[in-house]
MARTOR-865933 format. One record per residue (C-alpha): residue in three letters; chain; x, y, z. Coordinates in steps of 0.2 Angstrom, whole numbers, always signed. Example, Ala and Ser with C-alpha at 12.3 -4.5 7.8 and 13.67 -1.06 7.14 Angstrom:
// MARTOR-865933
["ALA", "A", [+62, -22, +39]]
["SER", "A", [+68, -5, +36]]
//
This chain:
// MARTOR-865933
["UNK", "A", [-47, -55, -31]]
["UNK", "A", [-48, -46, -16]]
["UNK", "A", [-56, -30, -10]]
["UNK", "A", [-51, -18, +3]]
["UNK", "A", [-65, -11, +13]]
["UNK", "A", [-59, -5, +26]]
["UNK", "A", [-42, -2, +36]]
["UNK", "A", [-40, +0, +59]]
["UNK", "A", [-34, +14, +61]]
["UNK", "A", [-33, +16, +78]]
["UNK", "A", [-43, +14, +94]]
["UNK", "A", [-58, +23, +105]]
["UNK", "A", [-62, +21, +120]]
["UNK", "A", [-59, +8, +135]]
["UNK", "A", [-73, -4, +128]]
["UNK", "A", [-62, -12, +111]]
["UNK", "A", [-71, -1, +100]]
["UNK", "A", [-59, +2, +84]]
["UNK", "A", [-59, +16, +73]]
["UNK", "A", [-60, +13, +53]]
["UNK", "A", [-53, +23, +36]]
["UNK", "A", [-70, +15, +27]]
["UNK", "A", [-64, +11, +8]]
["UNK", "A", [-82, +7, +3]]
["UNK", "A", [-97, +15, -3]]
["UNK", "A", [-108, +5, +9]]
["UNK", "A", [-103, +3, +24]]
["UNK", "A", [-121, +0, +31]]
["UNK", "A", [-120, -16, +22]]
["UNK", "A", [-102, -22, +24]]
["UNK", "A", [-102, -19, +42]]
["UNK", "A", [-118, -27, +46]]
["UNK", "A", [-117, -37, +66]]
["UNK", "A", [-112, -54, +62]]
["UNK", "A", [-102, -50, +48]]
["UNK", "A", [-84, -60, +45]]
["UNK", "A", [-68, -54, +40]]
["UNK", "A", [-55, -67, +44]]
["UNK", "A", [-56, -71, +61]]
["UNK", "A", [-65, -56, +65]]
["UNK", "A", [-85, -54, +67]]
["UNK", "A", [-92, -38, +68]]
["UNK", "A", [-106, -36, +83]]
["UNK", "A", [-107, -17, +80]]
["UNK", "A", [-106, -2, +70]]
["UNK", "A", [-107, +15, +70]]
["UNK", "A", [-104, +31, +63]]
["UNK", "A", [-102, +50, +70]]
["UNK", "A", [-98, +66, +61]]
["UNK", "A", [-88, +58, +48]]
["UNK", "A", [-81, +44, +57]]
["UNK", "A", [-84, +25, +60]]
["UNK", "A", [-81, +13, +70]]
["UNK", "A", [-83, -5, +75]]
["UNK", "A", [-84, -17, +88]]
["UNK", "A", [-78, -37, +87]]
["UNK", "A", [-83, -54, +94]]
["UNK", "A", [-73, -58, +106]]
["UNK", "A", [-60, -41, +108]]
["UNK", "A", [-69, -31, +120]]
["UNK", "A", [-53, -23, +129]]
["UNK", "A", [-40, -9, +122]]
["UNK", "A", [-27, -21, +126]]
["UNK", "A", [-36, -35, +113]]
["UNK", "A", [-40, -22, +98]]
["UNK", "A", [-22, -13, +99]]
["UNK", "A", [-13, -28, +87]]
["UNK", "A", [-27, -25, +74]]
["UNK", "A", [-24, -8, +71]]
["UNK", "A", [-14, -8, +54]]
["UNK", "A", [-27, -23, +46]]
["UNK", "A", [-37, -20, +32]]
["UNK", "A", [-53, -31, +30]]
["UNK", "A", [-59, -36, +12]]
["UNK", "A", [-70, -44, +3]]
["UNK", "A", [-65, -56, -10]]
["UNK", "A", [-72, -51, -28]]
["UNK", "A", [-77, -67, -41]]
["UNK", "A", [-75, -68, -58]]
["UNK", "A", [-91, -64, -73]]
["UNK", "A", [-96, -83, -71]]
["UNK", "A", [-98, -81, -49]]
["UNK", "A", [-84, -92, -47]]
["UNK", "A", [-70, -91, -32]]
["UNK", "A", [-55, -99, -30]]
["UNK", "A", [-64, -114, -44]]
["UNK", "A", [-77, -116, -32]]
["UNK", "A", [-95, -111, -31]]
["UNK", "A", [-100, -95, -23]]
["UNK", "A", [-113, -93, -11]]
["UNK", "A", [-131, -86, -19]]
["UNK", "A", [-128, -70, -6]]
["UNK", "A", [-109, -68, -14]]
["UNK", "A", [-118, -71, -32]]
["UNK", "A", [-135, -58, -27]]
["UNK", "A", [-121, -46, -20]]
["UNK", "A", [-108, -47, -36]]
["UNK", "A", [-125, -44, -45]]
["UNK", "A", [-132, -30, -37]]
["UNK", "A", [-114, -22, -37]]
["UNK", "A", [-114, -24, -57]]
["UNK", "A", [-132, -18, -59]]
["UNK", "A", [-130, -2, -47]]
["UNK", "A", [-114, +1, -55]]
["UNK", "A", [-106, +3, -37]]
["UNK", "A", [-89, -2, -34]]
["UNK", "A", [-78, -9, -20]]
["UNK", "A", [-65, +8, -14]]
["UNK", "A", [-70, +15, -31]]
["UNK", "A", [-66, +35, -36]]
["UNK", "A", [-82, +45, -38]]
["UNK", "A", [-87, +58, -50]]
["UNK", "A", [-102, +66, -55]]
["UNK", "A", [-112, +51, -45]]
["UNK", "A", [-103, +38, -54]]
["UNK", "A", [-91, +26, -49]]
["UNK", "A", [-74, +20, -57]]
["UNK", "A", [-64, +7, -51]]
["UNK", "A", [-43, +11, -53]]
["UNK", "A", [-44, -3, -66]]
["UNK", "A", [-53, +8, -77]]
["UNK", "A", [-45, +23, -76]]
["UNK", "A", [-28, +16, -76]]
["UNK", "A", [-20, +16, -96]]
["UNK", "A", [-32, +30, -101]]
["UNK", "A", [-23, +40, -112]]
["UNK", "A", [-23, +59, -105]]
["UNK", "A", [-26, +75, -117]]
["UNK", "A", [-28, +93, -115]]
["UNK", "A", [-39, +103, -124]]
["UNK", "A", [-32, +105, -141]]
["UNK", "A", [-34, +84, -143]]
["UNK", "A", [-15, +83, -140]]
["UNK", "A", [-8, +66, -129]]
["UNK", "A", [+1, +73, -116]]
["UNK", "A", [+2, +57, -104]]
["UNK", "A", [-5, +42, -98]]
["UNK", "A", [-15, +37, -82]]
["UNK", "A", [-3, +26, -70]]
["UNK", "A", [-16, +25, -54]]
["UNK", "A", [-26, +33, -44]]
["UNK", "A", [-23, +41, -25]]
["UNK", "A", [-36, +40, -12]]
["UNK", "A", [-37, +56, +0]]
["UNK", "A", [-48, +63, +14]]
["UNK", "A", [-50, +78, +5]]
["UNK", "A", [-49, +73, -14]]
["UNK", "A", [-43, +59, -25]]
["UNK", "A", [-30, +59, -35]]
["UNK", "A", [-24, +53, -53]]
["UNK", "A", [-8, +46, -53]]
["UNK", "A", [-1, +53, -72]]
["UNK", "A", [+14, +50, -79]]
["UNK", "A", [+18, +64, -96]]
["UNK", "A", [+26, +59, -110]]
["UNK", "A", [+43, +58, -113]]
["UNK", "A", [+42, +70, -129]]
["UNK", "A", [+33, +85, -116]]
["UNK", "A", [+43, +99, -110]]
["UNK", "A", [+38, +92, -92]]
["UNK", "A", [+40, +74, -93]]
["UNK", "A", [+38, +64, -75]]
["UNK", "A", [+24, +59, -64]]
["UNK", "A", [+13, +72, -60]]
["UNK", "A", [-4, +69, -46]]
["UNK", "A", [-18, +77, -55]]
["UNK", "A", [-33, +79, -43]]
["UNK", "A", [-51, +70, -50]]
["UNK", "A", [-62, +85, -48]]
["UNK", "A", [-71, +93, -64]]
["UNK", "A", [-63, +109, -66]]
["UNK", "A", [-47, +101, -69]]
["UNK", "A", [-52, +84, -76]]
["UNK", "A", [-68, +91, -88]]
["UNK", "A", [-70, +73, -99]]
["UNK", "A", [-68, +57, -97]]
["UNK", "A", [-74, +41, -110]]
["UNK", "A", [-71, +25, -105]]
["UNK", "A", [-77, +20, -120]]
["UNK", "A", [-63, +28, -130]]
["UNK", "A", [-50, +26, -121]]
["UNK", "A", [-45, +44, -114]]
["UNK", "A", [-48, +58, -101]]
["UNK", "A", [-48, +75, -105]]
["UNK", "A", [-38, +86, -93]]
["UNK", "A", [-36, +106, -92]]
["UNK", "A", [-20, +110, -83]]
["UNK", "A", [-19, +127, -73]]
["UNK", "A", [-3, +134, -74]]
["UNK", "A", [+11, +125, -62]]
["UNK", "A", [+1, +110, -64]]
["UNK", "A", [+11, +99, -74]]
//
């Protein structure tokens, strides 16, 4: 399985520099000169108020960079046993897989209270309000510059019933166990 870590955006200066929407939470690692997406190594990276950017082997005009922007580079995640494809992983892939685990950090994860989630945990949780009652179920998750999002869709017994984007911020999403199955939401009026 495959995991985005970042997408081209666009393009900065004359030199073949790329900008990048980073979909990781560490960009010093994944973007480390010498580093191998596809085709593409990375010989440098940098970041400045709030943005990031890279440079690649090989694409050092505007004109060589322009068909990249659109791609998205990822990493390829392995199963519990540190297999790929039914071949053996590298020790780096196995100590990073490991270190992922451990640390609890997750590849274009949604943070909350310092802790990481990815989609695939929030996704199927049931979603109540206040007084225990099941109002809906947690279909995905929206990633934004601002916030992020969770994608709910209300059940069909509720007066609103539909999709509705909930944003993941404490005031309105208080609880959350992963353990039980559900998060706890308190709508504000014209919410849902």
């Amino acid at each position: 399985m495959e995991k985005e870590v970042a997408r081209i955006v666009g393009v900065r200066g004359l030199q073949g520099q790329v900008k990048i929407q980073v979909l990781t939470d560490q960009p010093q690692e994944r973007f480390k000169s010498g580093t191998c997406y596809g085709n593409l190594e990375i010989t440098s990276y940098q970041s400045f108020r709030g943005k990031h950017f890279l440079t690649f082997r090989d694409h050092s005009t505007v004109e060589s960079v322009r068909p990249l922007i659109g791609q998205v580079l990822s990493v390829e995640i392995m199963d519990n046993h540190g297999v790929r494809n039914n071949e053996s992983a590298s020790e780096t892939d196995k100590l990073t897989r490991v270190m992922n685990q451990e640390s609890n950090v997750l590849e274009k994860a949604i943070a909350r209270d310092n802790v990481s989630y990815y989609p695939e945990q929030l996704v199927d949780l049931a979603v109540k309000n206040s007084d225990n009652e099941i109002l809906g179920i947690v279909t995905g998750v929206n990633f934004g510059a601002a916030q992020d999002q969770l994608v709910i869709q209300l059940a069909s017994y509720s007066n609103s019933a539909g999709e509705r984007l909930i944003p993941f911020v404490d005031e309105l999403v208080p609880e959350l166990n992963l353990n039980e199955g559900w998060i706890r939401i308190n709508p504000i009026e014209g919410l849902l």
